[in-house]
C-alpha positions in Angstrom: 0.0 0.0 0.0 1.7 3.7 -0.7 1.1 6.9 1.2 1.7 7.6 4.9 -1.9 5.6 6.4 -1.0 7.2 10.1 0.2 4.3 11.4 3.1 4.3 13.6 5.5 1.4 13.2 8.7 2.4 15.5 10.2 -0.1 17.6 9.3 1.5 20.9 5.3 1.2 19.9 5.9 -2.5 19.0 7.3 -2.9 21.9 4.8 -1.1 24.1 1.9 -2.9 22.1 3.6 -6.3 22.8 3.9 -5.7 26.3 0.3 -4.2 26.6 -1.4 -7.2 25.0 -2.7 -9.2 28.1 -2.6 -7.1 31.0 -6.7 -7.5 31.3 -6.3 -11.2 31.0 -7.9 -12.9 34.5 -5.7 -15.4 36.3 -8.6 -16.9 37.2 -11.8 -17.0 39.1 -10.9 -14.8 42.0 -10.9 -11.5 39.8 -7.1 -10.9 40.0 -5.0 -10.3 36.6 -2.3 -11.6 35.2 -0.2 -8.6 35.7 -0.4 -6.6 38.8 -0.1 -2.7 39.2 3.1 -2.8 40.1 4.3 -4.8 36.7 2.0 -2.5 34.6 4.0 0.5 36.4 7.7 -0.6 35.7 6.2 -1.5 32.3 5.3 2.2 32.1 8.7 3.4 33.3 10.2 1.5 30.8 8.2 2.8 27.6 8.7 6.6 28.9 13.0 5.6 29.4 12.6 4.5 26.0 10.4 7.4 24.4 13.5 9.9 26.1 16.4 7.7 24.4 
């Protein structure tokens, strides 16, 4: 396909999407997630270290 479609397709947004993908996912019955807030906030760091570099 040619022309800019607005897409973004840097490294740092694969990544991001890649680590995104599944924090909602329930561990099970009980309500809690696969990833806890503290994951999703070094997650978070990480992506804003990597948006400065």
């Amino acid at each position: 396909m040619g022309g800019d479609d607005g897409l973004v397709r840097d490294d740092t947004a694969w990544w991001a999407l890649d680590r995104l993908h599944g924090t909602d996912v329930p561990a099970d019955e009980s309500g809690a997630y696969l990833h806890d807030d503290e994951q999703l906030r070094a997650r978070l760091a990480e992506l804003r270290k990597r948006r400065t570099v």
